[in-house]
N, C-alpha and C positions, 0 to 999 in steps of 0.2 A: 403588488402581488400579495397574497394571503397565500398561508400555511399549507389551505388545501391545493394549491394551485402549483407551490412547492412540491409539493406530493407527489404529484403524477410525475415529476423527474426521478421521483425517488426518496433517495437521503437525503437530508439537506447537509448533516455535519459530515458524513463517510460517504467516498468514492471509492472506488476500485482502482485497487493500484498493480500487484501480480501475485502470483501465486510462486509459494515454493517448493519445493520437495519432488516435482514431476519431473520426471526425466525419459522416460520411456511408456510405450503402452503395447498393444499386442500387434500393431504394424511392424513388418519388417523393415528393419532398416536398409540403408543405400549406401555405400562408400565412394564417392570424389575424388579423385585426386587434383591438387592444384600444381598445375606447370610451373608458375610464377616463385609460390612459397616452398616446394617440393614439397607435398605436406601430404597426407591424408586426412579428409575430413566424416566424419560418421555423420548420417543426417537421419533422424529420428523422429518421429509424429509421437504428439503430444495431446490429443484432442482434436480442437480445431487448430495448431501451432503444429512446426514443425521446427526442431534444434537441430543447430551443426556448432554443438558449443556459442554457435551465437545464438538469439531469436528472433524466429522471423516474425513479421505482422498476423494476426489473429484474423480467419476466415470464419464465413456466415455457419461455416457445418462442421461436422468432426472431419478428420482427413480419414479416406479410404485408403487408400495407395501412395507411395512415392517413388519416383524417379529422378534419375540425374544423368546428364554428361557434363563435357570439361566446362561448360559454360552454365549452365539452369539447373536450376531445379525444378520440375513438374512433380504439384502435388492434385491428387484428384479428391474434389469435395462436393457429393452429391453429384446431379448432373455438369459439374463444369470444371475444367482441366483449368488450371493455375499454372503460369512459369514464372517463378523468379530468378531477380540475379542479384548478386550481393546478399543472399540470405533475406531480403528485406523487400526489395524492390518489382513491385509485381509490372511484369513489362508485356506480359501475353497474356491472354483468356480465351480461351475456347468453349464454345459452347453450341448445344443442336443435340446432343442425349437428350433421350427421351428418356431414360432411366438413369439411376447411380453408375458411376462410371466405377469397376475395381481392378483394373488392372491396365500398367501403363508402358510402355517401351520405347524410347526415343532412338529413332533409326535416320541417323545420319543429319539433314536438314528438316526432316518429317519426326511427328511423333505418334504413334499408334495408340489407342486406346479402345478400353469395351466396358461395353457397360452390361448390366443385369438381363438386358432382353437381347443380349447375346447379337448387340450391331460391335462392329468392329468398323472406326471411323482412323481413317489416314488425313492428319492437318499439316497443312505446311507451316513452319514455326512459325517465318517470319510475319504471312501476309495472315495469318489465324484463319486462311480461309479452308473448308474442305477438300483434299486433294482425291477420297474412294472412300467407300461404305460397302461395307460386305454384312450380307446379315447369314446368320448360321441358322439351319434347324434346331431348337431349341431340345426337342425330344430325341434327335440321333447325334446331335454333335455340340454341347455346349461348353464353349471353349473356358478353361481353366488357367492354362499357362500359354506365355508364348516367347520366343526370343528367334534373332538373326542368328545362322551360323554364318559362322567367320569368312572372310574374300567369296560367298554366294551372293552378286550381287544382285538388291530388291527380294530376298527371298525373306520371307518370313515361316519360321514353325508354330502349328497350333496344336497344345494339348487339349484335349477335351475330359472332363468328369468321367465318361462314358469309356475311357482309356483311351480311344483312337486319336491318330496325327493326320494332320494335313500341313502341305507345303506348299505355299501360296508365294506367286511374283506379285507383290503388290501393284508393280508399275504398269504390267498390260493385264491386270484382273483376272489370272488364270492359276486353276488349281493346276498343279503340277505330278502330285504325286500323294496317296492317302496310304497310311499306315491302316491296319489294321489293331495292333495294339494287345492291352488285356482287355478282362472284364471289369478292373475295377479303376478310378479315376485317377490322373496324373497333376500332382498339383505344384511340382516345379519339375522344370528344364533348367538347365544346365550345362555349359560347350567350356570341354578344358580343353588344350591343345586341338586336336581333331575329331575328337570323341565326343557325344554329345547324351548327356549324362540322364537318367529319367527315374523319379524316385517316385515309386509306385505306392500310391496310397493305403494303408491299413497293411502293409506288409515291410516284411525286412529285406526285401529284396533290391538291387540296386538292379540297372539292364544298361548295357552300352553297346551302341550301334555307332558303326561308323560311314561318315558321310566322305566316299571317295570322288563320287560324284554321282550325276543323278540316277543314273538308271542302278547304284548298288545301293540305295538311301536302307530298302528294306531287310539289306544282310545284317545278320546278327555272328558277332565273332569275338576272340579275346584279343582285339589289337593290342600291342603296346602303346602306352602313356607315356607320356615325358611326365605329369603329373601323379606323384607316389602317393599321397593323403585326398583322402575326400569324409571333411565333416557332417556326419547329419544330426538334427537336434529331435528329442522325443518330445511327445505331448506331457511327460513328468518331469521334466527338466533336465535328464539325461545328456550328452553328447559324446557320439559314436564316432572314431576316428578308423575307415578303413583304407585297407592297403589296395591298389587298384590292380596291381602286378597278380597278386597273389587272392585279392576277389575274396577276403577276409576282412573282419573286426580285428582290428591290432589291440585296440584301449577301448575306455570310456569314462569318462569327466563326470563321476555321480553328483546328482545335485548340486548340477553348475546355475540353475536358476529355481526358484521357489514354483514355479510354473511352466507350460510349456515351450519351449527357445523356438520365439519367431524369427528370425533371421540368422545367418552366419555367415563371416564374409574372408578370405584369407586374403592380404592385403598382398599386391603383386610384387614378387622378390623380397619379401620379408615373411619370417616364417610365424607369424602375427593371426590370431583370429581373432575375429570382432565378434562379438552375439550379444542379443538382446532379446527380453521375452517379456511377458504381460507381468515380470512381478516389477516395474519401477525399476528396473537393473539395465546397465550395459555393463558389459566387461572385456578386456583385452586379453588375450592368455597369448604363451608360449613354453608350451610345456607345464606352465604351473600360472598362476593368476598372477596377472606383471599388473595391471589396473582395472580398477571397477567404479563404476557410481551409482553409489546404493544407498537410495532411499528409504522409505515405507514400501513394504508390500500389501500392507494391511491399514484401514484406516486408523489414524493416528486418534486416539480418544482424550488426552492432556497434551496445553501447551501451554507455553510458561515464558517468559521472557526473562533472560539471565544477565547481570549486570545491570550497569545503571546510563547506560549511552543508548539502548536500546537496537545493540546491534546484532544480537544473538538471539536466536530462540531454539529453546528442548523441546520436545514432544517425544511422548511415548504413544505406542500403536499398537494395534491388537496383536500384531506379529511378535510384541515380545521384547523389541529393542526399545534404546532409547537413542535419537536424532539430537544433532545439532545443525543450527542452518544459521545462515547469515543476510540480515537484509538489505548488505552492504552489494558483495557480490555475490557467485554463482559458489562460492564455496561451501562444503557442509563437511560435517566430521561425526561419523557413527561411534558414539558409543557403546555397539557392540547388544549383542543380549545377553540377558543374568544366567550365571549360575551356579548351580550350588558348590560346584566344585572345580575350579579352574581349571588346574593342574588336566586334572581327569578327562573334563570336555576338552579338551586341545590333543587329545589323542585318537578324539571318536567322532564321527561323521555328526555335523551337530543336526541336520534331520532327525537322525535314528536317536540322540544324548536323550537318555534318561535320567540325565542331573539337568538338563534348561529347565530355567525358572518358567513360570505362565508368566501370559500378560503383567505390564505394570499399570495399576490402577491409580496410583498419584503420586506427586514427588514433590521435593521442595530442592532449594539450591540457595546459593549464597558465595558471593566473589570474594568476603573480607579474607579467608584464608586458603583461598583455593591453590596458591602457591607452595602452601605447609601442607598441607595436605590433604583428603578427598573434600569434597565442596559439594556433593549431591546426594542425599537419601532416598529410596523410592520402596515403594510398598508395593505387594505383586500377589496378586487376585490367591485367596485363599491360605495365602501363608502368614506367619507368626511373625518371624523374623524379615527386620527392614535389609537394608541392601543400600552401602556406599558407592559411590562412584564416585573417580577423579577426574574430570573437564579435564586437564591440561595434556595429561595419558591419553585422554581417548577411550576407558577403557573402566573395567568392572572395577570397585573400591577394596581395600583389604580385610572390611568390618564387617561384620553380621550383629547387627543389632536385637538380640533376642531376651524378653525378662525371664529370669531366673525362674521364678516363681508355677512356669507353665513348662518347664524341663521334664518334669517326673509326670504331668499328666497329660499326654496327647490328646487324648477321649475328648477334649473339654470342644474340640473344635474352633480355637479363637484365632482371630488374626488380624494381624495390623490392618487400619482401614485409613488412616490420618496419621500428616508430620510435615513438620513445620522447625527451620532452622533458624537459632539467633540470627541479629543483623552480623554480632561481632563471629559467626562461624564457628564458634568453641561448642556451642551446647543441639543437642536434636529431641523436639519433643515430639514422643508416639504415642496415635490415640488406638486402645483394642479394641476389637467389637464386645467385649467384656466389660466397657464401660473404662478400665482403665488407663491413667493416662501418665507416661513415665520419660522422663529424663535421661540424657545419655552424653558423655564427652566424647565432642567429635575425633580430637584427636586419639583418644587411647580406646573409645568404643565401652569404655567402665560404665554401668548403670550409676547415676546418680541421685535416684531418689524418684518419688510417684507423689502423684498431686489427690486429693482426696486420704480420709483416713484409710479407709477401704476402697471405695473408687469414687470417681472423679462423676459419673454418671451413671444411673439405673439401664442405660441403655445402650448400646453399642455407640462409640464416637462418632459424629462423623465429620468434623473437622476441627483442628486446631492450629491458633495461629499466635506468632509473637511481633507486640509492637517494637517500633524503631528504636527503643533506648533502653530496651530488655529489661523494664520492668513488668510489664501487665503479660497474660497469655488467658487469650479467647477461645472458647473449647464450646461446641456445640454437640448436644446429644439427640439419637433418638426418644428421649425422654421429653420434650418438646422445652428444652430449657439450654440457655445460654449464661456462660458461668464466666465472670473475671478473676484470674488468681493473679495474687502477686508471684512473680519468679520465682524470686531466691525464696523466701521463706515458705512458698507452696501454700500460700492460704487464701481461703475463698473471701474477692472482695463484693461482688454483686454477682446477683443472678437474673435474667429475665424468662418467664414463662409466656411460651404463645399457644393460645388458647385454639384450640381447632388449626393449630398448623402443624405437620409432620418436617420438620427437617432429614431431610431424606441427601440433599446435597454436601457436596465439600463446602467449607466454610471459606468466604473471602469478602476483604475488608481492608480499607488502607491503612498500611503500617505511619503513614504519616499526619494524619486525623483522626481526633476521637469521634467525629460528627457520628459516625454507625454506632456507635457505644450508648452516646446520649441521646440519641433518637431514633433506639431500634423498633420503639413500639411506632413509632408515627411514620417510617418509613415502609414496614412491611405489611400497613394496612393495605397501599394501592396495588402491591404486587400479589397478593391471593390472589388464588382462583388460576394464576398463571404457573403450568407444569415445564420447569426450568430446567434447562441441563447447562448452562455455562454463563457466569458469570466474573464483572472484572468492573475496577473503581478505575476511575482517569488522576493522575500523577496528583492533583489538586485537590481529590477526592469531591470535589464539586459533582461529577455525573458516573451513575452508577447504568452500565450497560450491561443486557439480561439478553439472551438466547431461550426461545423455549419451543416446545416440541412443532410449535403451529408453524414453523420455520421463520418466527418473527424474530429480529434485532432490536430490543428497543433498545431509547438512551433516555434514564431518568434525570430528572435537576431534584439534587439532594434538598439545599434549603428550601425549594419551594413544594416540593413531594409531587413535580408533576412531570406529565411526559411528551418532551419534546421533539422527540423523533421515533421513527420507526420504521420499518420495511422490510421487504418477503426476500427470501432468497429460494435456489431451487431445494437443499436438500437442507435439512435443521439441522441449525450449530450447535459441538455438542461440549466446546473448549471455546473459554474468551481470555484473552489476555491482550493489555493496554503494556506500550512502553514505557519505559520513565519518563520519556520528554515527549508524550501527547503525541506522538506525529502519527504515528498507527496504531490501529486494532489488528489487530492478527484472529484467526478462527480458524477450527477444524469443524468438518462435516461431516455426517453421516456419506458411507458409501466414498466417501474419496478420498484420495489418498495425501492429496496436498494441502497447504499448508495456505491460508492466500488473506493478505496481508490490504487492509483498507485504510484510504489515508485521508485525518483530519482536516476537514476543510476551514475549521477556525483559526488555524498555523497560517493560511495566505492571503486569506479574506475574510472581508468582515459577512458574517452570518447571523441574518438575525434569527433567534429561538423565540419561540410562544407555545403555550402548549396549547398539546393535540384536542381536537372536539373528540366527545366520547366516541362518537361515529363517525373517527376516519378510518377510514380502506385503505393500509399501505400497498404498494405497487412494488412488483419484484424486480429485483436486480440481479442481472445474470453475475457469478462469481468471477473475480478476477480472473484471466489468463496470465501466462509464464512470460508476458512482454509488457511493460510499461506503458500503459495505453495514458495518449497522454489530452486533457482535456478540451475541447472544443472553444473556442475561443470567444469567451460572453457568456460561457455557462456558468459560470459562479458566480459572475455579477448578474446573472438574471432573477438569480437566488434570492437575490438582498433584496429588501420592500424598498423601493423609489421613493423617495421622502426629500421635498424639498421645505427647506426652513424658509418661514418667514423671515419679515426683517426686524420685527419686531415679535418675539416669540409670547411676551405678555409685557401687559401693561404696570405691573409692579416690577418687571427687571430691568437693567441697565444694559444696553445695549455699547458695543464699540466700533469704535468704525474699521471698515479692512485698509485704510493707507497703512504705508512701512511709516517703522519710527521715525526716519528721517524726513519724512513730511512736516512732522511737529515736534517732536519731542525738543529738537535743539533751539527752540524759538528765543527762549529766555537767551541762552548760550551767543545769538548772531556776533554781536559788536564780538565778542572773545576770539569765536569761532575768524572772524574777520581783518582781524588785529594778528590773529596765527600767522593766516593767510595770504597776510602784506606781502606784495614782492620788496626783497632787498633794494631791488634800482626801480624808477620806472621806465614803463617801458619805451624805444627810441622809435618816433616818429622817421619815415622811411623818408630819404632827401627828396626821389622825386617817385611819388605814388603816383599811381596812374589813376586815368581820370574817366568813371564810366555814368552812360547813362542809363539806370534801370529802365528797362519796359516792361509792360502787363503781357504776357501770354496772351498771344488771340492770331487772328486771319490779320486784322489789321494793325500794324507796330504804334503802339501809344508808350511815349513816358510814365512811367511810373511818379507819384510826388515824393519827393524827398522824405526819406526817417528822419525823425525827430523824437521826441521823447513822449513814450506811452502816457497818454493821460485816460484814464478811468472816470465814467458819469457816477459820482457819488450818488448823487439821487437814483438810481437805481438798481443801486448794491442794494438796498435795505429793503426791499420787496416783501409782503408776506408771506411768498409762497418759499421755495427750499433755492432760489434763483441765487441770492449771496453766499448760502452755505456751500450751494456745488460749485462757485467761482473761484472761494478760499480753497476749495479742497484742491482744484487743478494750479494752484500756485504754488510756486516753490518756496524755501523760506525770507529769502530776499525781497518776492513781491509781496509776499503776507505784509511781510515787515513795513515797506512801505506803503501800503493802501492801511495800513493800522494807525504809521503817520502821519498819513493825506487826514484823516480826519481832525486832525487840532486845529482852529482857527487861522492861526498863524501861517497853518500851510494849505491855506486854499476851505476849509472842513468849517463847521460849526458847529455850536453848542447842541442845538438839535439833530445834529447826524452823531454826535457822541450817547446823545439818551436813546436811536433807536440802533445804535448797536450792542447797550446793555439791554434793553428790550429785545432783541435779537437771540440772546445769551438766555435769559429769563426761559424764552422759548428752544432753544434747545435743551433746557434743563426741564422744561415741564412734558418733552417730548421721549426726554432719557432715550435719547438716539447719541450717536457718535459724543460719548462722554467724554472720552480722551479728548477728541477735539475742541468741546468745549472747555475744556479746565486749559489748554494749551493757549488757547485763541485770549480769553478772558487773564490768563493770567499776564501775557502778551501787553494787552492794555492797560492792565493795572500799571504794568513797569513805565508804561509811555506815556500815559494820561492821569496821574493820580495827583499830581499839585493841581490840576485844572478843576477835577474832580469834587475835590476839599472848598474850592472857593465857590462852585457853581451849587446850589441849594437844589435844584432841581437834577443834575444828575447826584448829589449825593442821596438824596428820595427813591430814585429807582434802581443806585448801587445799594441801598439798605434791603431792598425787595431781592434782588440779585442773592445778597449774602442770607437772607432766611431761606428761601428756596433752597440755593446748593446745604445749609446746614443742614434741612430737610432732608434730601436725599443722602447726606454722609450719614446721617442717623438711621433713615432703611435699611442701607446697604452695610453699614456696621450689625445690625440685629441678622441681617441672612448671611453674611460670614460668618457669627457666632455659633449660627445653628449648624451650618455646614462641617465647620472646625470641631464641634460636639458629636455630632454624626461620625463624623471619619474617625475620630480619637476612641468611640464607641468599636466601631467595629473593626479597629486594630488591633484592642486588647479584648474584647468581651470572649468568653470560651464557648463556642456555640458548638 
């Protein structure tokens, strides 16, 4: 397989593994209870995914709707109804909409669904076959809501847009009874005890009609409720708790969601509300927020991977905060949003705070002291002053990093734009848009000095970073120049000038290679022309991986400056960060809010790289989902180019053979090995053995002839072809040994079967096939046949031939070890 042929799968090094930070979207949620665990479960659409704290398998569409009872979950995805069980396991499909299905109701062993063109289709669970189809007028009656009341059996309510109700027996297909209704659309229903609840669209009106039976369905009265509260959520993220006795607003929960609360649910006998709305939120309340999981609401614009196990990642987002998330489990922990004044904002709605800081636009972090104290810096769109955070707290830092020097003049308009922490956590260095670039102790927050006499650069920073042993710091401007200072002393040791390039990006580079130092001109010739938003180096600093607006990923090979992968994604990364230990890429995107994590595929399999023709067309990859999608089995060996070796790879190399050692190695070793070996006694012949007579396997019984002892055609061991060599090879050491002894006169051999088995030899050595075999075999002989050898004039002629040859090939094969051993010694110390 070739490159481009790779291609059309995609990536070849990153696959899709999951996404993080999604937790909710602007489907309402469904609450479950489990009989078994007594438990309540929330279950949550996600995209195409649906969460009940677990995750389920990834569908072809986004999910419309969802429903539950004590057993499934029905999710509706474009034309076709899904039930699962176990959160996972899809065990039903329905399908026969002509349209998107958006609302779903499970009634009993049936589950009801409608779609866009206004069919309302009745399936029976189990046989997924269709049980009734009712189609509605679209322009008098399009149905919105619907639910069973309570012990009416087969009945179903229908709200319509349009305001009006209908109440339908599904089972014998008859309308029963039509509401008249408002004028304006009803978009949920609602049955507390006997009351059946109806929240009228674009207004604040609640209406409750009670169902005594059918011929009073249309009375409108103030029954009493056993039910006192009835939650509603507003389209600004409001929620209104009213009193039902008293047909009043008691409270309201301001700014319980960034957006408007899709769903509310009060859990049965516990005084518990669930809600969830389109900002990435769910939360619990009772009375006050008992728990919440909150994500981004806003696309996250920096991510950053923290420590060095690779199991953490920050991200900041437009909303303001700064995340942490885990890529271990489902755990995350908010650090909260900046502000200027703690104390202050903790007294004031932080919608309305006029001390929250804006967005953060970059940050740095560092584990070496995050125990002693904050371990995060972050720079926030338009202001001067950086901003600590402590990881371990959760929570805002106690330093305001601001220089002195811009105290007395606000007018100047500067503000931090870059900052970069030592490895050892002591020191923070910030770059202004003033060109300035200044020093700070983490722990006491004291300015410690600025780099440059006057500044560091003619033009606003716009990244700075420090290597691994805190001696260099790399500072780029928009002056189109790259500046190395030493630390401590703050003095400039080299500069690079790029000629027709704007550095317009954050600055990044790996703290554990100088390879970008020494070869920043030769590396940033092949990335012009390309308009980047996120870049990130792999732990080796070997491949430098580039995001840019075209929503391409590439992956560059540093020492060779070329490019070996790439591919399209739906929306362009606009954040890249590599773990410590290789195993993912992590990215954020334009427009969404999660986090989603792509995993190397040179960590489990071998991948081969080449680089790309000018004119490949990468092929897009849809972004990971929230479930670990796991890969098909053959895909990553499909990947690798099919390459089978010859057996001889060239004719200048030395070839070995694949037996185990034990074939030859202990040849020399037998009589020792044998002599070990000795039993103590020998062994006792049995008094009386029994007496059999072999027969040959067949239809008719024949005698077998008696065993005796194996004899070998000498005369046709020694063959030209490779006939002798495969024979030794299938022998053990004991018959090598003896068919090596068969050859001496004495025992059956003669002088001329001893010359054509150093002839033999000659020719495995002029073949440099199974080396080891030959040096084993030959050496063999020499031990057993070398007084013969000495006296016979004719095999001492063609052991003299024997011994130039192998010196030959020890003097090859000595000159390409040297070179090898020079090569390798080369590039374990050379500074490249």
């Amino acid at each position: 397989a070739t490159q481009e042929n790779m291609g059309k799968k995609g990536s070849v090094i990153f696959s899709d593994f999951r996404a993080l930070g999604l937790y909710r979207n602007h489907i309402p949620h469904v609450v479950r209870y489990h009989k078994k665990h007594r438990e309540f479960y929330a279950v949550t659409a996600v995209g195409n995914c649906f969460h009940t704290y677990n995750v389920s398998n990834a569908l072809p569409e986004d999910i419309s709707y969802l429903a539950t009872d004590r057993m499934l979950v029905y999710v509706a995805n474009g034309r076709k109804v899904t039930a699962f069980a176990r959160n996972k396991e899809v065990v039903h499909t329905y399908t026969g909409h002509g349209a998107d299905v958006h609302l779903l109701l499970p009634f009993g062993d049936h589950v009801i669904s409608v779609d866009r063109d206004n069919v309302v289709v009745v399936w029976d669970v189990e046989s997924e076959e269709e049980y009734l189809q009712i189609t509605f007028d679209k322009v008098s009656f399009e149905v919105s809501a619907l639910m069973h009341p309570s012990t009416y059996l087969n009945k179903i309510l229908f709200g319509s847009s349009q305001g009006g109700f209908q109440l339908w027996n599904v089972k014998s297909n008859k309308l029963l009874y039509t509401f008249p209704g408002w004028a304006v659309g009803v978009p949920v229903l609602q049955q507390v005890g006997w009351s059946i609840f109806i929240l009228k669209a674009e207004t604040e009106l609640i209406h409750i009609f009670v169902v005594e039976e059918l011929s009073a369905i249309h009375m409108f009265n103030s029954f009493h409720v056993l039910v006192i509260f009835l939650a509603a959520g507003s389209p600004v993220g409001h929620i209104g708790l009213w009193d039902l006795e008293e047909k009043k607003l008691v409270c309201q929960m301001k700014d319980a969601h960034n957006t408007a609360v899709a769903g509310l649910t009060f859990l049965h006998g516990e005084p518990l509300l669930i809600t969830n709305g389109a900002d990435n939120s769910i939360q619990v309340s009772g009375g006050r927020l008992l728990r919440s999981c909150l994500a981004h609401c806003a696309p996250p614009t920096k991510v950053q991977h923290h420590g060095l196990n690779g199991h953490h990642i920050l991200s900041a987002g437009q909303d303001g905060t700064l995340q942490s998330f885990s890529t271990v489990h489902e755990r995350f922990n908010s650090l909260g949003h900046g502000s200027s004044n703690k104390k202050k904002s903790k007294k004031k709605s932080l919608r309305y705070d006029e001390l929250k800081l804006p967005a953060i636009t970059i940050f740095a972090s560092e584990i070496a002291r995050q125990s002693d104290w904050d371990s995060i810096v972050a720079c926030h769109r338009g202001y001067l002053m950086t901003n600590t955070w402590n990881y371990q707290k959760g929570s805002m830092g106690a330093h305001r990093l601001e220089p002195q020097c811009f105290n007395k003049n606000r007018a100047l308009n500067v503000h931090a734009m870059a900052v970069g922490i030592t490895s050892c956590g002591n020191f923070v260095v910030v770059g202004l848009s003033s060109g300035h670039i200044d020093v700070y102790n983490m722990q006491s927050s004291m300015h410690r000095g600025q780099y440059g006499e006057d500044k560091a650069h003619k033009g606003p920073v716009r990244g700075v970073s420090v290597d691994g042993l805190n001696q260099l710091i790399i500072s780029a401007g928009a002056d189109k120049l790259v500046k190395i200072w030493k630390f401590k002393p703050r003095k400039r040791v080299e500069n690079f000038k790029f000629l027709g390039v704007h550095i317009t990006n954050e600055l990044s580079w790996s703290k554990h290679t100088k390879t970008v130092v020494k070869r920043a001109r030769q590396y940033l010739f092949p990335l012009r022309g390309l308009k980047r938003f996120g870049m990130a180096f792999s732990p080796d600093g070997r491949w430098l991986i580039t995001a840019a607006m075209d929503c391409t990923i590439r992956t560059w090979d540093l020492p060779s400056g070329c490019l070996v992968d790439c591919f399209l994604v739906d929306s362009a990364a606009v954040s890249l960060t590599m773990s410590p230990t290789g195993d993912f890429l992590a990215s954020s995107h334009v427009d969404s809010l999660g986090i989603y994590l792509w995993s190397n595929n040179t960590l489990c399999s071998m991948v081969s790289l080449r680089p790309l023709p000018s004119d490949y067309e990468p092929t897009v990859i849809m972004l990971p989902g929230t479930y670990e999608e796991g890969e098909e089995e053959g895909d990553l060996n499909s990947e690798v180019i099919d390459y089978e070796s010859p057996e001889q790879l060239d004719q200048q190399l030395v070839t070995l053979s694949l037996l185990p050692d034990s074939r030859w190695k202990n040849l020399l070793h037998l009589d020792i090995i044998k002599k070990r070996n000795k039993p103590k006694e020998p062994p006792k012949v049995p008094k009386a053995a029994p007496f059999f007579m072999h027969t040959i396997p067949g239809l008719i019984p024949q005698f077998a002839p008696s065993e005796g002892s194996k004899h070998h055609n000498l005369s046709s061991l020694f063959l030209p072809d490779d006939g002798p060599v495969g024979m030794l090879k299938e022998m053990g050491l004991s018959g090598i040994d003896a068919e090596l002894r068969g050859l001496a006169p004495d025992m059956g051999g003669d002088v001329s079967v001893l010359q054509d088995f150093l002839k033999m030899m000659a020719n495995m050595l002029n073949s440099k096939r199974d080396f080891d075999l030959a040096q084993a075999y030959l050496a063999l002989f020499l031990k057993l046949h070398l007084r013969l050898i000495t006296q016979e004039p004719e095999l001492m002629e063609e052991a003299y031939r024997v011994s130039e040859k192998l010196e030959e090939m020890w003097t090859s094969m000595q000159t390409l070890f040297n070179q090898s051993l020079c090569l390798l010694s080369y590039t374990k110390s050379a500074l490249l």
